[in-house]
Structures are given as structure tokens and as C-alpha cells.
N, C-alpha and C positions, 0 to 999 in steps of 0.2 A: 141756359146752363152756364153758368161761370167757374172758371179756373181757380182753383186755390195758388194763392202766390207764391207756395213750397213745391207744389206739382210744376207748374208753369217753368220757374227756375232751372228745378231739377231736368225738364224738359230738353232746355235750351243748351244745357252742358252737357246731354248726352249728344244733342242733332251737333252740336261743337264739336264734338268728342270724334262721330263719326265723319263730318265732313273734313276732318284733320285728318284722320287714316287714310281717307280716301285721297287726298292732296298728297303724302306721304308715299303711297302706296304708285303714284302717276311718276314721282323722283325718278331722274334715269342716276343711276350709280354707275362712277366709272370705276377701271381700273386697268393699273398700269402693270406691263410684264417686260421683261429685261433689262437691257442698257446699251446704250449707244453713247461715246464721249462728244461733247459737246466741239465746237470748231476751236476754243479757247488750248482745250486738253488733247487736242489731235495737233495743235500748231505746234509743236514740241516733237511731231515723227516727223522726220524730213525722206521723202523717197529719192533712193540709191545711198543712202549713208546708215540707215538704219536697219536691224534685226529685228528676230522674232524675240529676243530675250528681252533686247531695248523697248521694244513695242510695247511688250505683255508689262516691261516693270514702270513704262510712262503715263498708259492708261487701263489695265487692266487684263484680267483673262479675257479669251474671247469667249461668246455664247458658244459658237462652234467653229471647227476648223474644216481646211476644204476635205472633201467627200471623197474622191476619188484619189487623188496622188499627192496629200494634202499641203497645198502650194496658196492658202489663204487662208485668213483669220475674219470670222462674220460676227458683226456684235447686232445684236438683233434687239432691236423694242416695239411693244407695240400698246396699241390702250382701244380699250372695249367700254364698251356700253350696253349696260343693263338696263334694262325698260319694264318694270312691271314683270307678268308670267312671259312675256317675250322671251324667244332665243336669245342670248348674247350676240352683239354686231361688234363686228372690229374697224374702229372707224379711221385706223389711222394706224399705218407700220414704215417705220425707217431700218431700213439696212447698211452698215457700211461693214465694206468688202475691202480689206487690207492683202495685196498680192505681193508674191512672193517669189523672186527667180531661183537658181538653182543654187547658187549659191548664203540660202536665206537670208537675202537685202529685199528691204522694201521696195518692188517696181510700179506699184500704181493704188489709187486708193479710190474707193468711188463709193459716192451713196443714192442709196432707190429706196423710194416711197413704194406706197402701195398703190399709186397707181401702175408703177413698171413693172409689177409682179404678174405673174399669172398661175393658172387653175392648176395643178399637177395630180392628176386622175390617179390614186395609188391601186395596186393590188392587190386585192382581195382572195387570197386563195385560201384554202381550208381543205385542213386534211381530212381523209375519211377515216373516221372510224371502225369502219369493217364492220361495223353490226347493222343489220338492215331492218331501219325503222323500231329501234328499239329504244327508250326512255331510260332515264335513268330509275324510276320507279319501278316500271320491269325487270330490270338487273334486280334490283333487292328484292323483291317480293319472287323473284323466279329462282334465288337461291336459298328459299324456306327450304329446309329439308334435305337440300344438295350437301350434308356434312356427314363422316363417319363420328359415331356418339363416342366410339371404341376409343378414338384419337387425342378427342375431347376432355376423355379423366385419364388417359395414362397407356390406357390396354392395348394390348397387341401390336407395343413397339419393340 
């Protein structure tokens, strides 16, 4: 049995077709989140002569400021990898940590990769509802009926 040379053709630009998707589909896709100033655009804060207003108008706002008594400014980036149906991986996070005494002057400035990071387990609490074992399809279907019809058109207010 021989091929027609229109079949065969057509053949070969579909098996092209899919082993393109399939090549396509293997692509890891990155992607980049934040900012962190380069050492060119950080050379321009000098620590003890500079503020937070000098800071923020030399290189930028910060991603976030400190947490607790907010005495630092954090510019965070970071870049992921997508891989097919894979989770996203994050292959790669710098931080720099701009500190701050009390007088708000620059006291020290320092940058951590992600190796120097670590795991911070958060809390999970969740309120209760007070309804025991009850769905939210139960609430509606269990208040068919629970209305006065009187209320409904006008009557007996």
C-alpha cells in the first residue's frame, strides 16, 4: 500500500506541528518580582550622612519597611521558574536591608540571597463559625419557608 504524496505531506506537518507543542510545552518560563538597586545606584547612599527621604529620592521606595519599630527599609526581588504543569520554584531572592538609628541616618546596609533565608512556619488560625457541621447549601435550602408572607406584601406593619 503506498502513500499519496498529499497525505504523506500533510502527515509530516501535523507530527511537526505536535512535536513543536511538545518542545514548547518542556520551555521553563521565568519571571521576575520586585527590585533591589544595583551596587552602581546604592553607591550614591553613603551610611551615617544619609536619610530615609535621601534614600527613598536616590533609589527608590522600599518593597517594605521594618515590622516591628520600623527602623529599616527592604527592597526585595526575586525570579521563579515555571516548568510545564509543575509548581512554580523560586530559584533565586536578594534582599537588601537599609538600617536605620534613631535619629533616621543610614547605620548599615547589608544584602542576603536566598540562601541566608529561612522557612518561617505562619499561623494558621481560623475562626469558628458556631454552626456545627452545617454547609452553606443547608443554610439556604433550611430557610425555604422560615419567612412571614404578611411582611413580604406590606401586611401587618
Amino acid at each position: 500500500m503506498t502513500m499519496n504524496p498529499r497525505t504523506s505531506g500533510t502527515l509530516r506537518r501535523m507530527l511537526g506541528v505536535v512535536a513543536l507543542c511538545a518542545v514548547t510545552a518542556c520551555t521553563p518560563i521565568f519571571r521576575n518580582h520586585g527590585y533591589v538597586p544595583t551596587d552602581d545606584q546604592l553607591s550614591v547612599v553613603s551610611v551615617g550622612v544619609d536619610t530615609r527621604e535621601s534614600v527613598q529620592a536616590a533609589i527608590g521606595t522600599p518593597t517594605a519597611g521594618g515590622v516591628l519599630n520600623d527602623q529599616g527599609f527592604y527592597y526585595v526581588t526575586s525570579r521563579f521558574r515555571h516548568y510545564g504543569f509543575l509548581q512554580p520554584e523560586e530559584i533565586s531572592r536578594e534582599v537588601l536591608a537599609i538600617s536605620f538609628d534613631g535619629r533616621d541616618v543610614v547605620s548599615n546596609i547589608e544584602r542576603f540571597g536566598l540562601e541566608d533565608g529561612q522557612v518561617v512556619a505562619l499561623s494558621r488560625r481560623v475562626t469558628d463559625d458556631n454552626l456545627p457541621d452545617t454547609t452553606f447549601l443547608r443554610q439556604l435550602f433550611g430557610n425555604i419557608g422560615n419567612f412571614d408572607a404578611g411582611a413580604l406584601f406590606g401586611e401587618g406593619i
